[in-house]
C-alpha positions in Angstrom: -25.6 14.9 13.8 -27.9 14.1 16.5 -27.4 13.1 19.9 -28.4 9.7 18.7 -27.2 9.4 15.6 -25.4 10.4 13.1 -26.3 9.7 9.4 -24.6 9.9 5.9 -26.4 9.9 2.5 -23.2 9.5 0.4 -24.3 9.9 -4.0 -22.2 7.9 -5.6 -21.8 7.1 -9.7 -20.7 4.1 -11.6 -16.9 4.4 -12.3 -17.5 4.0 -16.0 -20.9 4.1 -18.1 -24.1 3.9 -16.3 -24.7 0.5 -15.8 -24.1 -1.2 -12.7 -24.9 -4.8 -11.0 -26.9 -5.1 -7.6 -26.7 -7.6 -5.4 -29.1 -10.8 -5.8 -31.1 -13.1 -3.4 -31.6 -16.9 -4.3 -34.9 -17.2 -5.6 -35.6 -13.2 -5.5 -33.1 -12.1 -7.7 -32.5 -8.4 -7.9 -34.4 -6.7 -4.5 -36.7 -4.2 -6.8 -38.9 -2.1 -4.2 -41.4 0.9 -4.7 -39.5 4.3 -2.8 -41.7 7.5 -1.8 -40.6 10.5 -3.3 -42.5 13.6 -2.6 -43.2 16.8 -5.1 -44.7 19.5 -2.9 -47.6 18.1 -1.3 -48.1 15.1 -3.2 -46.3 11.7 -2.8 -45.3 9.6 -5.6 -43.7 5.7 -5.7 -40.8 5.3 -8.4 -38.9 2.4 -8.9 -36.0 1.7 -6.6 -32.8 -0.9 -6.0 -31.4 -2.6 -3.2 -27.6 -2.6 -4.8 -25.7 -3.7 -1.5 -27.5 -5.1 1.6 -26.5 -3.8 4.9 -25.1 -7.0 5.8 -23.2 -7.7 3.2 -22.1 -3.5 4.1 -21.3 -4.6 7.8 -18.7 -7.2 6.0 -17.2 -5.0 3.8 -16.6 -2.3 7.0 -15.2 -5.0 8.9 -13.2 -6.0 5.5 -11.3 -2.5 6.1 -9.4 -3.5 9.1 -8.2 -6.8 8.0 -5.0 -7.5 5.9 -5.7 -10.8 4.1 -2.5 -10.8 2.9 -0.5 -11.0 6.1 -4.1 -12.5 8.4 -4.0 -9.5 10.9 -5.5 -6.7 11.3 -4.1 -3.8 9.4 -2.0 -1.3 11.5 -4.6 1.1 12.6 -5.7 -1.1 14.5 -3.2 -2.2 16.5 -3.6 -2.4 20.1 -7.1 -3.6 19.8 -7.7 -7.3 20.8 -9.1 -9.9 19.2 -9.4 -14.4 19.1 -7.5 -15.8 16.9 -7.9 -18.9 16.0 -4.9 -21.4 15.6 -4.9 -25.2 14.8 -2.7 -27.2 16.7 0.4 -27.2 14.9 -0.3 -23.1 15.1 -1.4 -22.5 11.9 -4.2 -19.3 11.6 -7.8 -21.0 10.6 -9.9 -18.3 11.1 -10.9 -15.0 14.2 -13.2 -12.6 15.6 -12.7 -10.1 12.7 -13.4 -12.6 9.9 -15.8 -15.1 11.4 -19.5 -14.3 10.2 -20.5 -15.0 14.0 -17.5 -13.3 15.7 -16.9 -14.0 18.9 -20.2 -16.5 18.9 -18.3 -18.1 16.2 -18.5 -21.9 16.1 -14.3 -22.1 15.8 -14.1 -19.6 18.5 -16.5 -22.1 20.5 -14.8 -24.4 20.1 -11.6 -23.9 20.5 -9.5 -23.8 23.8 -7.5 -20.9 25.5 -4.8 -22.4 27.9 -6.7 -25.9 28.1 -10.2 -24.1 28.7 -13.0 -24.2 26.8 -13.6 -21.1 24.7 -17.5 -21.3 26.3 -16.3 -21.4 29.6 -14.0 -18.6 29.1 -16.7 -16.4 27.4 -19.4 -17.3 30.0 -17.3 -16.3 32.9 -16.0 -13.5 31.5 -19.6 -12.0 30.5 -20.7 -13.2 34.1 -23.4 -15.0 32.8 -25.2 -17.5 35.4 -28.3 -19.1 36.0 -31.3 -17.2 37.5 -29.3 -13.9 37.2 -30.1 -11.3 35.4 -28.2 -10.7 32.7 -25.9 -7.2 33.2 -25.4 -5.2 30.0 -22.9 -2.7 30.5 -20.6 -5.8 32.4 -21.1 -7.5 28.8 -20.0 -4.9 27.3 -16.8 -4.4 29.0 -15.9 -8.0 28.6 -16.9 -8.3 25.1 -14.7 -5.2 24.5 -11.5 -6.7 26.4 -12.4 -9.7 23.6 -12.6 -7.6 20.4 -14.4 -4.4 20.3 -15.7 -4.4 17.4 -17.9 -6.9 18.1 -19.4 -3.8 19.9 -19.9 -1.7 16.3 -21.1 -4.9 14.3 -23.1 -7.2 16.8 -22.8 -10.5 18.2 -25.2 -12.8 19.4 -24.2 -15.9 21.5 -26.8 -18.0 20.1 -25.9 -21.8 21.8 -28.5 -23.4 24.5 -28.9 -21.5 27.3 -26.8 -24.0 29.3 -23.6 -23.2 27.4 -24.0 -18.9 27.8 -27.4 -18.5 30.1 -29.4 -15.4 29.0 -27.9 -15.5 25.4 -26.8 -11.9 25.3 -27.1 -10.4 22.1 -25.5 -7.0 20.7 -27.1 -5.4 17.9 -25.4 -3.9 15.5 -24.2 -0.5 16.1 -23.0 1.0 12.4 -25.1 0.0 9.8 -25.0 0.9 6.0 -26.6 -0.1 2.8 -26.9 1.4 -0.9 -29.8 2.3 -2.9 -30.7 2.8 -6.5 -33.2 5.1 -7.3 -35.6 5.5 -10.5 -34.0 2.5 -11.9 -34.4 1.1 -15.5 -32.7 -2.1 -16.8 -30.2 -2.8 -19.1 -30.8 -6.3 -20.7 -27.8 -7.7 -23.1 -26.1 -10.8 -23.5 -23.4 -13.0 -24.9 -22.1 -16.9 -26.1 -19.7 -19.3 -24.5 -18.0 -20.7 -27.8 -17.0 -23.9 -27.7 -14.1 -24.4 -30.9 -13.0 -28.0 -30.3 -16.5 -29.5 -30.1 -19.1 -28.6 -32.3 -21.5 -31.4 -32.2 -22.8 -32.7 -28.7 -24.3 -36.4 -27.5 -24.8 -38.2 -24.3 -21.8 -39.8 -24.8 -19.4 -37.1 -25.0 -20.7 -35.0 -22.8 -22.9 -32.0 -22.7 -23.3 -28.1 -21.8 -23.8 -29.4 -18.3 -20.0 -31.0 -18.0 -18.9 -27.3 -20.0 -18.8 -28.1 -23.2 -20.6 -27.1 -26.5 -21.5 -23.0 -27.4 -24.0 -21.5 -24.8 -25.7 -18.6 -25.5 -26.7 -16.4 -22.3 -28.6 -13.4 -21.0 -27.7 -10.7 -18.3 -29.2 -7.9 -17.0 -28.1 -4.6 -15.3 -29.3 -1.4 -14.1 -29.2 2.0 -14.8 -30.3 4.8 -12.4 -30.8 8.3 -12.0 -29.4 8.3 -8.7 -27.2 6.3 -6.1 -26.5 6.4 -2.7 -25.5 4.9 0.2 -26.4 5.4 3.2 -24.4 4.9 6.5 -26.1 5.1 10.3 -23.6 5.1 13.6 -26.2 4.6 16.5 -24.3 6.6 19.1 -26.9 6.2 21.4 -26.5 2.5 21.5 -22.5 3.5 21.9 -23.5 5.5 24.9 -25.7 2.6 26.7 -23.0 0.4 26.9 -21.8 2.4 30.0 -18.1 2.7 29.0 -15.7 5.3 30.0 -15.7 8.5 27.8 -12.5 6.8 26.1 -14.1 3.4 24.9 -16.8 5.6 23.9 -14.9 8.2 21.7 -12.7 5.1 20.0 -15.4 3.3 19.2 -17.1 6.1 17.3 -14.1 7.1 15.6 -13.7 3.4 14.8 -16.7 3.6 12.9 -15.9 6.7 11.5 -12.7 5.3 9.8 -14.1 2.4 8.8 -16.7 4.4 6.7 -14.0 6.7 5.6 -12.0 4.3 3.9 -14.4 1.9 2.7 -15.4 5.1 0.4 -11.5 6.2 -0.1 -11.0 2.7 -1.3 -13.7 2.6 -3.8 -16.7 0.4 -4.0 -16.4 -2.7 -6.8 -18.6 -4.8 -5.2 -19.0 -7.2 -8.0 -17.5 -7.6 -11.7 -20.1 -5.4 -13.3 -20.4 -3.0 -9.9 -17.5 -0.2 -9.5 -18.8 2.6 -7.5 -17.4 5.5 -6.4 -18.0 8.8 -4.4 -19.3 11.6 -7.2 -17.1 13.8 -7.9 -16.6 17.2 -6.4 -18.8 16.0 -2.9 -18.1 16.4 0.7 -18.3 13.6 2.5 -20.2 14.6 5.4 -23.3 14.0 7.4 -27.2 15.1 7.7 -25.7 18.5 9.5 -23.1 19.5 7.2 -20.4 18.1 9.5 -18.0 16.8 7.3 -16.8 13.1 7.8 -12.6 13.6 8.9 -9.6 11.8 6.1 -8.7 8.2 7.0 -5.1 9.6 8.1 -6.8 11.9 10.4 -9.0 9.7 11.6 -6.0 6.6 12.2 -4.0 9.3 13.9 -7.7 10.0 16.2 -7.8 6.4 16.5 -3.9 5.6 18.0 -4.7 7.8 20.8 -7.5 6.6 21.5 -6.5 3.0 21.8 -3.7 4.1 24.1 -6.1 6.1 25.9 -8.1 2.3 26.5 -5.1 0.6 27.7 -6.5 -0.4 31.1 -9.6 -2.1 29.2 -8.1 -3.2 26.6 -5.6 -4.8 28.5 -2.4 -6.3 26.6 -4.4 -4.7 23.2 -2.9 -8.0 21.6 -4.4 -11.1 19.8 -6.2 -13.9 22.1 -4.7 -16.9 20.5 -6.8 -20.0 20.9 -6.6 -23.6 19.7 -9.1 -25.5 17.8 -9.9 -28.7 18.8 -11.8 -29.8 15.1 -14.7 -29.7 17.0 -14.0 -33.0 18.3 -16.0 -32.3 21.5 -19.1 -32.0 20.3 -18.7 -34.9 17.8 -17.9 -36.9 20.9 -21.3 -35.3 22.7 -23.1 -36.2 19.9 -21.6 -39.9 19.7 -22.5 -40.4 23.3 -18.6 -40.9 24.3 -19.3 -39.6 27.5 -17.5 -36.2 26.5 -17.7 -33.4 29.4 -20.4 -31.4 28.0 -19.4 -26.8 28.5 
């Protein structure tokens, strides 16, 4: 680990067999690329995969902390806030910690805490006005009283310039991805039978509506190595300007979240069940090995109480959706008060 960064290359193997699915793009397909690899003083290209991209990672590290079955977050992280987002006869719609756009969400903006405007709350808390500069570390204390982890996985408050001035934006502060190198594919296949109907017309419908015997293709991958690949930028962490406790529990936030993502196991897909290799450490670039999940919870509790004073209640910010009614009525010119 470096004063800026500390790095995990993590080799993982397929649960069973050898073959394994990666992640596709529409209209790309599998991401195939050509990685360096260097034998003494030469440098040679082999074949390489892109199995899991890092933001598809960033969801799955944010996926740790949040109990789907129960719509919270999980207990370790208690005492951290968040916005929840509520419709009006209370039921839970959406929040912070599931929202692709977090705090910058669209049913965050518009939504309303105590009668006001999820913008206006946001903008004054972040202090954003015209013709000032925006101030970084005073956004980063707010957005922390809001939901830290919007800290660790980035949020950019994206609407006009009227509605937040300045736009802050956060990069994101963890990052991790998976790789396959020297890769080789697996091609097979298979039919959909269809028993009932064994003759097809345009009159009683076709493969398209589902029926009839199809015959398909798939491909996987096999490779001689995987690994993925984690990146905590700690000197991003540092710049925000926190005291040394928001500091230390956002690192060890990120550090638990990495943790049990890999205690968890990794079946990213059907065909995709990852885990660590057997017999490894888990620990980074300098041998310092990465603490258990338990350890790192306990770590975690103490550092939350620790952050009381910036956390402030440490509960959930509950706020009301409106349906987005106001910007409909913007948009219909009904004369709607505009944030």
């Amino acid at each position: 680990m470096t004063s800026a960064r500390q790095v995990f290359d993590i080799p993982l193997v397929p649960v069973a067999g050898a073959r394994f699915q990666p992640t596709g793009f529409p209209d790309i397909g599998a991401a195939l690329f050509k990685r360096p690899r260097r034998d003494g003083d030469k440098v040679h290209f082999v074949d390489a995969l892109l199995v899991e991209s890092a933001q598809s990672m960033a969801n799955r590290l944010e996926g740790v902390g949040w109990d789907t079955g129960r719509q919270q977050p999980v207990d370790a992280l208690a005492g951290l806030p968040y916005v929840r987002v509520v419709a009006d006869d209370g039921r839970y719609l959406t929040s912070s910690r599931t929202e692709a756009h977090r705090l910058a969400s669209a049913f965050v903006k518009d939504s309303s805490l105590n009668g006001t405007k999820m913008t206006d709350v946001i903008r004054e808390r972040l202090g954003l006005r015209d013709d000032t500069p925006i101030a970084s570390r005073d956004i980063a204390a707010a957005v922390f009283a809001l939901d830290p982890l919007c800290l660790l996985h980035g949020v950019f408050f994206a609407e006009s310039a009227k509605v937040w001035p300045g736009q802050p934006r956060i990069p994101r502060a963890v990052t991790g991805f998976i790789e396959a190198v020297d890769v080789h594919p697996a091609h097979s296949g298979g039919v959909k039978k269809d028993l009932v109907r064994h003759s097809l017309d345009d009159n009683s419908g076709g493969t398209r509506e589902g029926y009839g015997t199809i015959p398909f293709h798939r491909t996987e991958w096999a490779a001689a190595q995987i690994t993925a690949s984690f990146v905590i930028d700690l000197a991003q962490l540092a710049s925000y300007g926190l005291p040394a406790p928001a500091t230390e529990l956002l690192t060890t936030l990120a550090r638990w979240e990495i943790r049990t993502l890999l205690d968890r196991g990794l079946r990213l897909r059907t065909a995709c069940d990852l885990a660590v290799e057997d017999g490894v450490t888990v620990q980074d670039r300098t041998g310092t090995a990465l603490p258990g999940a338990d350890e790192l919870a306990e770590k975690l509790a103490d550092r939350i109480a620790g952050c009381s004073d910036l956390l402030g209640p440490g509960a959930a910010i509950e706020v009301r959706w409106d349906g987005g009614q106001s910007k409909r009525g913007r948009r219909a010119g009904t004369g709607a008060k505009g944030s």
